[in-house]
N, C-alpha and C positions, 0 to 999 in steps of 0.2 A: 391484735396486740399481744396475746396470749403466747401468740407463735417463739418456739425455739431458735433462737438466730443459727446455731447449728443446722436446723433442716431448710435453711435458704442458702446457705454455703457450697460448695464443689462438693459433692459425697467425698468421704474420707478425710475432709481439710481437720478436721480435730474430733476424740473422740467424744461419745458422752460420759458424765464423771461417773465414778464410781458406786455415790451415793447420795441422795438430795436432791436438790432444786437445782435447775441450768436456767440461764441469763436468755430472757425473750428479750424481744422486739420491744417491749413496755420497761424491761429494766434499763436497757438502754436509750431508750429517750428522758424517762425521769430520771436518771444519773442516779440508778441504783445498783447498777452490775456490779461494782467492784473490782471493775479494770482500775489499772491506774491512771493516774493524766496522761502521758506519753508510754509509747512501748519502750522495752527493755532495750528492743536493736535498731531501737532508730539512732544511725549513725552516718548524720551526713558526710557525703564528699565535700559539700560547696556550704559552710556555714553561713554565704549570703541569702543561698534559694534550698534552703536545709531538706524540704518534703519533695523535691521533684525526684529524689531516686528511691524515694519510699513509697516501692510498689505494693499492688496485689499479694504476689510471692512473698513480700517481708512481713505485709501483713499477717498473712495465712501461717505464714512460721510462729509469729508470735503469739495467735490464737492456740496452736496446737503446744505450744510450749505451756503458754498460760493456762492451756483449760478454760472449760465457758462453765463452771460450777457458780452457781451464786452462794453468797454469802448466808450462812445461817441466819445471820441479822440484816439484811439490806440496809445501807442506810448512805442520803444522799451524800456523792462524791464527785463533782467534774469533771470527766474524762475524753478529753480530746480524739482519742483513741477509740472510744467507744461511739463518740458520735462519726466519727469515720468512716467506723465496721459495719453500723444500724447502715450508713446512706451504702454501701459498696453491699450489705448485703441484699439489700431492696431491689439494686442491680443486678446483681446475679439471678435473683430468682424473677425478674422480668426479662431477662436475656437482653439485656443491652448496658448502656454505661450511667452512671449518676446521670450525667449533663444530660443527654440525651432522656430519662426518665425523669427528670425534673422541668423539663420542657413540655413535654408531651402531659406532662399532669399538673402544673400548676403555674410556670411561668408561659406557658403557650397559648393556654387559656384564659387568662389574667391579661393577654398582650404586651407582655414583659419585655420589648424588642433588646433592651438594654441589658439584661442580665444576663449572664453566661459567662463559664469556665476557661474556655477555646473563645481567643476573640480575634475577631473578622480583622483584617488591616485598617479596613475605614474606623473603627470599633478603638481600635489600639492608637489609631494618631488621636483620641480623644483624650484619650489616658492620662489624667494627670499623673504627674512625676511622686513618687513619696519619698518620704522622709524619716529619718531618725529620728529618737527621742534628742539629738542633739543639733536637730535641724539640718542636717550633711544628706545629701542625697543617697538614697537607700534602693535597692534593686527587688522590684515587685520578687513574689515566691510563687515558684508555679507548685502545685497542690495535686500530687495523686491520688495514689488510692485512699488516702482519709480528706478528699474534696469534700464529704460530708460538714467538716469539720471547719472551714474555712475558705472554699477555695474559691466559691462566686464572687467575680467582679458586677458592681451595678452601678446605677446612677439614686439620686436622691427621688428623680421625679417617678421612677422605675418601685421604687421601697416605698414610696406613698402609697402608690396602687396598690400594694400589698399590702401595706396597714388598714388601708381603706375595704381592701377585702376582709380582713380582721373584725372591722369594725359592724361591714354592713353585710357579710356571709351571706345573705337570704336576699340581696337585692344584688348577684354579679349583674356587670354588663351582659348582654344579648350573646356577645361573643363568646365568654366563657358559656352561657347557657347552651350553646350552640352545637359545641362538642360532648363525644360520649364522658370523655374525662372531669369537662366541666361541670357535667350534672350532678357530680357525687363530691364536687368540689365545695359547696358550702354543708353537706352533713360533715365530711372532712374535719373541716374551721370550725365548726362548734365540738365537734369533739377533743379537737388540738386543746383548748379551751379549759377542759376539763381538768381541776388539781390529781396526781396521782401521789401526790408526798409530801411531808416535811422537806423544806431545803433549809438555807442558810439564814437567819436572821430575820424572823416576823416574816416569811417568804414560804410559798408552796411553788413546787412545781408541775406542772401540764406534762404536754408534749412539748418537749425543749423551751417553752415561753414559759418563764421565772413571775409570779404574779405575788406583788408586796401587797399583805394582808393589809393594811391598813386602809388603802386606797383604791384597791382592784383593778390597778395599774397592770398589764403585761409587759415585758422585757426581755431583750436580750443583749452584749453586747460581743464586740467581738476586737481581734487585733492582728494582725499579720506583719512582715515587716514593708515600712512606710505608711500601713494605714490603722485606722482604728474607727469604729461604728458603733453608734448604740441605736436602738429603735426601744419606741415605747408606746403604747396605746393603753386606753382606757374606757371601753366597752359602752358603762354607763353614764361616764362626762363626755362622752364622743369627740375624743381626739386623737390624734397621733402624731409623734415626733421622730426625725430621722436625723440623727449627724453623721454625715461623712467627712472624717477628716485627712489629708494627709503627710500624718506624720502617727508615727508610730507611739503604745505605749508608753512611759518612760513612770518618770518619780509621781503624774500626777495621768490620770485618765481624763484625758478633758473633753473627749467625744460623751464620756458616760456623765460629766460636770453639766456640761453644758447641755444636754437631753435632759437631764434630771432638773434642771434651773428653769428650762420652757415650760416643764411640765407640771412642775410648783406653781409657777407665775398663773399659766393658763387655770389651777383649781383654785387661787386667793389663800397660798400656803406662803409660809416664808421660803425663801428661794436659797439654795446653796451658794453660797460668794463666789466667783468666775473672778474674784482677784490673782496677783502670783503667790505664788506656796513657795516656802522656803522649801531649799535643795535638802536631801538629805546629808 
């Protein structure tokens, strides 16, 4: 976690700073690097599918422009872009690609048949269609080099098994047991686990799972265009929740409403209203 994301990159893709601290592998998954949300040169051709021509190369430019200096103060910021460069650089220095290293390590072993990046044609006639925040059909986005950041497609019953490895880390199936990757797969999940910061609002963050001190809740959620997700689990009431929605974003997040309102109900909390909200 310590490691310099610089020393898992192409030799030469950026230097190291001048003076100070450089952004590991741990400031980039607790959203402490001090990237911004979005790079400077991301400039789509296709504002429908905006990240498919946002490669490797545009990345690697905008590191080396950026610099990987950490900030004298660390302090949490969300950066899209960062979680991008954390999953692209993990790939490089295993010599292959996101999808493929995330197969091999955690959805392979999990039996995740449904999840993935690249989908099969049998895979793709399943695909529900998404949607805008104004209900109008919307054209999925294919996700390069910051697939980290967004780019798996899954199913609901596929992100159970996941929450449920969340949940029960130390009892996987046989299957993941089975494998070498699998074996190191529930010390993995409890150190994912682990707070490494302050975040936003009564909230610490892990390994990218956002945990609301109140409750001991984990979360994340996510949104691309046509869809929107939340996931949430909770270690010591042992449950977990998954919305897959599709439709996009918009004036109200109702993947993240409607996870939030199971997961009240399920603890005897008052629940968030799933009424309509006035437009802005």
């Amino acid at each position: 976690l310590d490691e310099h994301v610089r020393a898992l990159l192409p030799p030469g893709t950026v230097a190291a700073p001048a003076s100070g601290s450089e952004i590991t592998l741990l400031d980039l998954s607790a959203q402490r690097s001090g990237l911004p949300r979005m790079p400077d040169n991301f400039k789509p051709a296709d504002p429908t599918n905006p990240y498919a021509d946002y490669d490797k190369t545009a990345l690697y430019a905008f590191v080396a422009s950026h610099g990987v200096a950490l900030p004298a103060k660390p302090e949490f910021g969300y950066s899209n872009v960062g979680v991008g460069l954390l999953g692209q650089a993990l790939a490089e220095r295993a010599g292959t690609t996101y999808e493929a290293l995330l197969h091999k390590q955690v959805t392979g072993p999990l039996g995740m048949r449904d999840t993935a990046i690249t989908l099969t044609p049998a895979v793709r006639a399943r695909l529900v269609p998404g949607h805008d925040g104004e209900h109008k059909p919307a054209r999925n986005w294919d996700i390069d080099a910051l697939a980290g950041a967004g780019g798996l497609r899954s199913t609901a019953a596929d992100m159970l098994t996941y929450l449920e490895a969340q949940l029960h880390g130390d009892h996987l199936p046989q299957t993941a047991r089975a494998t070498t990757e699998g074996k190191t797969l529930a010390a993995a999940i409890t150190t994912s686990h682990v707070p490494q910061g302050d975040a936003m609002g009564g909230m610490h963050i892990a390994l990218n799972w956002l945990r609301i001190d109140e409750t001991g809740s984990f979360w994340h959620n996510g949104g691309t265009g046509g869809y929107s997700s939340f996931a949430i689990f909770n270690p010591e009431k042992d449950f977990g929740v998954i919305v897959l929605a599709n439709t996009s974003p918009d004036a109200r997040t109702f993947a993240d409403d409607l996870g939030a309102h199971v997961a009240q109900r399920l603890t005897g909390r008052p629940a968030v209203s799933l009424g309509p909200v006035a437009p802005y």
